[in-house]
C-alpha positions as CSV (number, residue, x, y, z in Angstrom):
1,X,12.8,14.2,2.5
2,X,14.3,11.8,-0.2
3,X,14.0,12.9,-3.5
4,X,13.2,9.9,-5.8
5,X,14.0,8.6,-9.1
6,X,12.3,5.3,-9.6
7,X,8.8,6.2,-8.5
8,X,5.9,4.1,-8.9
9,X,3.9,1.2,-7.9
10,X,5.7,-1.5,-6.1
11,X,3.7,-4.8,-6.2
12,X,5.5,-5.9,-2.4
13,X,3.2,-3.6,-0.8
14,X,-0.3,-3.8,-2.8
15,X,-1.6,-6.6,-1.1
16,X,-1.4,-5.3,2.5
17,X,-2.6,-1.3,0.9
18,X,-5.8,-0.8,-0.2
19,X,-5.0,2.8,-1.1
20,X,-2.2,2.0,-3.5
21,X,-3.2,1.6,-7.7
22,X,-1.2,-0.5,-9.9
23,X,1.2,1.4,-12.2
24,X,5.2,2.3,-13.2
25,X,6.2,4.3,-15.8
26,X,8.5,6.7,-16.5
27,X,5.5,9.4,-16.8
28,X,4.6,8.3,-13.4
29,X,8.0,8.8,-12.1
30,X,8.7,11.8,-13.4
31,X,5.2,13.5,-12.2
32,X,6.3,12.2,-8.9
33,X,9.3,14.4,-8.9
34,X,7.5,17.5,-10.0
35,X,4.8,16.8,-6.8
36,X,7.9,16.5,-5.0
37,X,9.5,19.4,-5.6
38,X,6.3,20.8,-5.2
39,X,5.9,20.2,-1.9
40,X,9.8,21.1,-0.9
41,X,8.9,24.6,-2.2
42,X,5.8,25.0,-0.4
43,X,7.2,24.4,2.8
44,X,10.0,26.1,2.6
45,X,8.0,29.2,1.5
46,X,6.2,28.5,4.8
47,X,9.4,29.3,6.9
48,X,10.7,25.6,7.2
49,X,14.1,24.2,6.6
50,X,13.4,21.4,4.2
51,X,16.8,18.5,4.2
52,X,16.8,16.6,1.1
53,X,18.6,13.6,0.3
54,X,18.8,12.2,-3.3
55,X,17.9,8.9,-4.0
56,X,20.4,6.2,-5.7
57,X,20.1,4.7,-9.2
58,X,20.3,1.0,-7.9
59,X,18.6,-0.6,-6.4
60,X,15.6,1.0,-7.6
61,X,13.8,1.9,-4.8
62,X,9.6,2.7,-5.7
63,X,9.1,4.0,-2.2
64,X,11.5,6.0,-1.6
65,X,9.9,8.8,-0.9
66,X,8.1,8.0,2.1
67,X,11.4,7.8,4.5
68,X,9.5,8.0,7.6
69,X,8.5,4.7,7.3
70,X,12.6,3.5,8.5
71,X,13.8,6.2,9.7
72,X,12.9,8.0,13.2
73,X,15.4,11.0,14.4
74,X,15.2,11.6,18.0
75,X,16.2,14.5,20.1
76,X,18.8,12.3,22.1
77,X,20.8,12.4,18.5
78,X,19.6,8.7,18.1
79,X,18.8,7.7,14.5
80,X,16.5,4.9,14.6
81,X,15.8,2.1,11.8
82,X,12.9,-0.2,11.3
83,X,12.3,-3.2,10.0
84,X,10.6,-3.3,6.6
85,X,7.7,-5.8,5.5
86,X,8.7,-5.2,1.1
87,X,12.4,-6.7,0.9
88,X,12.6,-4.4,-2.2
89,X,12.0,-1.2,0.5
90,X,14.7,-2.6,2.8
91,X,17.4,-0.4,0.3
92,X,15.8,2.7,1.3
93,X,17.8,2.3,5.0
94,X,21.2,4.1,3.5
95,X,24.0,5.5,5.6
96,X,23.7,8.3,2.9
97,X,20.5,9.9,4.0
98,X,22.2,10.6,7.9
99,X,25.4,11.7,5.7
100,X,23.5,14.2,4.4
101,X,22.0,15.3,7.6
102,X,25.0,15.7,9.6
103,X,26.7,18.1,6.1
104,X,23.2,20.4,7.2
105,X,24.8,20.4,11.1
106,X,22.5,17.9,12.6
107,X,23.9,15.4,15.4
108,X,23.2,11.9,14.7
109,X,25.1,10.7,18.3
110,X,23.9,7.1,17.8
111,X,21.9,4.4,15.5
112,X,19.5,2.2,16.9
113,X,18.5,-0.9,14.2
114,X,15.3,-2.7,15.3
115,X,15.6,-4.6,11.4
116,X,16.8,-7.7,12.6
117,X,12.7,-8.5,13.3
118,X,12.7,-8.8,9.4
119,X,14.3,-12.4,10.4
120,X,11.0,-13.3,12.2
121,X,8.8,-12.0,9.5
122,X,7.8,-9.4,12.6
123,X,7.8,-5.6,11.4
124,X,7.6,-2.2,12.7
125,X,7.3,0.7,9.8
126,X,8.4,3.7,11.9
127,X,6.3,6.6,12.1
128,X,4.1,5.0,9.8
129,X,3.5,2.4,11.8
130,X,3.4,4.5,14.9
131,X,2.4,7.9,15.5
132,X,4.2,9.3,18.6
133,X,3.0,11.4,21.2
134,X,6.5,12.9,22.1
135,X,5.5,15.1,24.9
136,X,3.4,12.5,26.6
137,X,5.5,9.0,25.6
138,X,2.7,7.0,23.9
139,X,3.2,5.4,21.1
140,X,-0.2,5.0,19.4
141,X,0.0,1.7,16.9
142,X,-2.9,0.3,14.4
143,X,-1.5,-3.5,14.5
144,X,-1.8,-4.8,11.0
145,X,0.7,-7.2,9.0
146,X,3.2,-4.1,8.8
147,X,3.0,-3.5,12.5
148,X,3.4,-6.1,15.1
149,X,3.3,-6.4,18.6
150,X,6.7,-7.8,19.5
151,X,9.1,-5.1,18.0
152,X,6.3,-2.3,18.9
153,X,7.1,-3.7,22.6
154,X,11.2,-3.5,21.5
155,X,10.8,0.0,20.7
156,X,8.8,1.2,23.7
157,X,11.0,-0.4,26.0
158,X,14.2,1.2,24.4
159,X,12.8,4.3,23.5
160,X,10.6,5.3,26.7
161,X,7.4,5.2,25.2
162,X,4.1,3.4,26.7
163,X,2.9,1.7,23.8
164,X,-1.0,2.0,23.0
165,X,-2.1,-0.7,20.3
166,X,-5.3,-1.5,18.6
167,X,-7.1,-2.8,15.7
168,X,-8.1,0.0,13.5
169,X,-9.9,-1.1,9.6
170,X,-9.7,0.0,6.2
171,X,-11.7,0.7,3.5
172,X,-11.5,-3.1,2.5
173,X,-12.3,-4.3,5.7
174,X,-8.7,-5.1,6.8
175,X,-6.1,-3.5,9.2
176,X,-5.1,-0.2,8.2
177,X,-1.9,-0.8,6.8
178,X,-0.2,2.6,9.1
179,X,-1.5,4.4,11.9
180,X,-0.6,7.6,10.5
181,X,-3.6,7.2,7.6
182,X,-6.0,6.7,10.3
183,X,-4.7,9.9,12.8
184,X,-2.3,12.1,13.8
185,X,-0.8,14.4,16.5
186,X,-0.1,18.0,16.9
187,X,0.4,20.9,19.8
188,X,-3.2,20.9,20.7
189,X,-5.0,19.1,18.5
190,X,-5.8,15.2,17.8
191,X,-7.1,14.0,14.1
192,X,-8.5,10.3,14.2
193,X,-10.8,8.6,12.1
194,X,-11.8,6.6,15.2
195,X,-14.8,4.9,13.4
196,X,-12.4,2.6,11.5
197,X,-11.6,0.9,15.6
198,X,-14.3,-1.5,15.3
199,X,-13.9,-3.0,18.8
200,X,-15.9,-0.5,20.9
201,X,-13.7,-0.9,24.2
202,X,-10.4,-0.1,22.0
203,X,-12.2,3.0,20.4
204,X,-13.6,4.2,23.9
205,X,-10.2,3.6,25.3
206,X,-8.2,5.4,22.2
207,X,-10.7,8.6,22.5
208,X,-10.1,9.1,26.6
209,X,-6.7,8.9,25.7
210,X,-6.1,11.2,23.3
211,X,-8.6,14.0,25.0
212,X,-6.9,13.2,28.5
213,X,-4.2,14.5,26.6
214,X,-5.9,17.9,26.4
215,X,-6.0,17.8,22.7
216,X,-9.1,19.1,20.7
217,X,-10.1,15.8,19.0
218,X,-10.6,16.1,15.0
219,X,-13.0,13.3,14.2
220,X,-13.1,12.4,10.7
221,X,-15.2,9.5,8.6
222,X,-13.9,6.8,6.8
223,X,-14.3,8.7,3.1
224,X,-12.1,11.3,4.7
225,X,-9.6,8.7,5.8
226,X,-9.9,7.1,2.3
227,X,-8.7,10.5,0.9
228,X,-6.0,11.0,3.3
229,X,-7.2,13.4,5.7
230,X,-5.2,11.4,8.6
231,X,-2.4,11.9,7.0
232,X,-1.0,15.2,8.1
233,X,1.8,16.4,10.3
234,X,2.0,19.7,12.4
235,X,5.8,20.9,11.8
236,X,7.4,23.6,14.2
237,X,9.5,26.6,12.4
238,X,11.6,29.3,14.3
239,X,9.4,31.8,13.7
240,X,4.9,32.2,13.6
241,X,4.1,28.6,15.6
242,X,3.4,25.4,13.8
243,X,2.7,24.6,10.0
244,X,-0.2,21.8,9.5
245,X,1.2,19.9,6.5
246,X,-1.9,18.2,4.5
247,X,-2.1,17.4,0.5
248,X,-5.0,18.4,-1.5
249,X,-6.9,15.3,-1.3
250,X,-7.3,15.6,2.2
251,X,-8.2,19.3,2.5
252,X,-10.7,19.4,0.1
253,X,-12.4,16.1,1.6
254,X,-12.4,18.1,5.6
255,X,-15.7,20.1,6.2
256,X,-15.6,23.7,6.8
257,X,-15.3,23.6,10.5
258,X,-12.9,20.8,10.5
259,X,-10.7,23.1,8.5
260,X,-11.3,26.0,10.9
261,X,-10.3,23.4,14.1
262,X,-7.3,23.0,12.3
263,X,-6.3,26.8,11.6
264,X,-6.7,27.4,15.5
265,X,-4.0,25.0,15.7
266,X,-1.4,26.5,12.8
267,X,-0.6,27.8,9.3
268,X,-2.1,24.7,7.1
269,X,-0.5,24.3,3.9
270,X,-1.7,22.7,1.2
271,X,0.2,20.5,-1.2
272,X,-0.7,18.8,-4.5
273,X,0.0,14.9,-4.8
274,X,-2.2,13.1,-6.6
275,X,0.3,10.9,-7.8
276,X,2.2,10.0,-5.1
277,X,-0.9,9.1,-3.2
278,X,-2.6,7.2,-6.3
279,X,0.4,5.0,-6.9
280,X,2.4,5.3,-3.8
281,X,-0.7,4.4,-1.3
282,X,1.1,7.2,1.1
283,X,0.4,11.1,0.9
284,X,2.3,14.2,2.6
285,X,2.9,12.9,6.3
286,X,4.8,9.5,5.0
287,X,6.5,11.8,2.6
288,X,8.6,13.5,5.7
289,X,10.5,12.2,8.3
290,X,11.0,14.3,11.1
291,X,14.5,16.0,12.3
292,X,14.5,16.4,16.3
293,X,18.6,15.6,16.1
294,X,20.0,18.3,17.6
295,X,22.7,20.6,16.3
């Protein structure tokens, strides 16, 4: 997790997120650090080893926070970085952040830089952009202007993945801007919001392929999708199975039973972050980029 400093708004992104409000203040900022340390504390109290990096004065970076959107760590020790559709986000790749890594005794063996696709105006958010079935090597991706088909193919290839694309829309009747608003992944379960895959061949398709994968398949609606119920990410710990990682917003929008699927699935913990979400268009999942490095 990267700890930021110059929260807020960034105008780069607005036009491609329709969950993202206008605003940048120091207020706004610094509520953004209090969520974030918020959530650091809250799952660390669930048994997980939280790495932070701290952000850098300049350049100012509003996104900061949501790392896994360049940054992938695999379990070969490969540290992979993507190319960036906001030139002002392209500062958030820093040597710094796998610096900080390797002082916590992680591995980082290798770095694989897909950015040169910024050239070609051709981008490929990470683990925004995709959301990766590790044990089964797809690599699920809603195309959009922040995730195109060329450097999803790059990655696949390199990587080992079989890559799974479609056309999923928003609440404004575009392409989701990330795959990981509109579904996730964890041991056993599937969440997808596969309503917003207008084509009905794509959706039919997506749904037989995440059930063949034998997961229980968490449908949710496009209000839930709205408030970020997608956006959640089932974290292993050492000890008492996964934690289900999901902000406020998006628990209190699920349904009893939808709640109950998940708790058959994991500890879910809750964490508050309005602002992060209001201003930053992301919520808890973009907020943490996954270690698999090893030690």
């Amino acid at each position: 997790m990267v700890r930021p400093l110059a929260f807020g708004s960034n105008p780069e992104t607005l036009s491609t997120n329709a969950f993202q409000q206008v605003g940048e203040t120091p207020v706004i900022a610094e509520r953004a650090r209090h969520e974030f340390d918020g959530v650091v504390a809250r799952l660390e109290r669930a048994g997980l080893q939280v790495v932070v990096a701290e952000d850098e004065q300049e350049p100012l970076k509003p996104d900061a926070v949501f790392p896994n959107n360049w940054l992938f760590l695999a379990h070969d020790g490969s540290a992979w970085l993507f190319p960036m559709l906001s030139a002002r986000r392209r500062a958030e790749r820093r040597m710094a952040v796998l610096d900080r890594l390797k002082e916590c005794g992680f591995k980082v063996s290798r770095v694989v830089d897909l950015s040169h696709w910024e050239q070609q105006g051709l981008f490929l958010e990470g683990t925004g952009s995709m959301v990766l079935d590790h044990v089964h090597r797809v690599a699920y991706a809603a195309l959009s202007p922040r995730t195109r088909h060329r450097p999803l193919m790059e990655f696949a290839a390199l990587a080992g993945y079989h890559p799974h694309a479609f056309t999923a829309l928003g609440p404004d009747g575009e392409p989701v801007y990330h795959t990981n608003v509109m579904m996730s992944l964890g041991p056993g379960f599937a969440v997808a919001c596969l309503a917003a895959v207008a084509e009905q061949g794509e959706r039919l398709t997506l749904r037989q392929s995440l059930e063949a994968a034998g997961r229980e398949l968490i449908e949710i609606d496009a209000g839930q999708m709205a408030a970020f119920a997608g956006n959640l990410l089932a974290i292993w710990r050492d000890r008492g199975g996964p934690v289900i990682g999901l902000s406020t917003t998006a628990l209190r929008s699920l349904t009893p039973a939808q709640v109950r699927a998940l708790e058959r699935h994991g500890e879910v913990a809750e964490c508050a972050i309005p602002t992060i979400e209001a201003y930053g268009g992301g919520s808890l999942r973009c907020m943490l980029a996954e270690v698999f490095l090893p030690r």
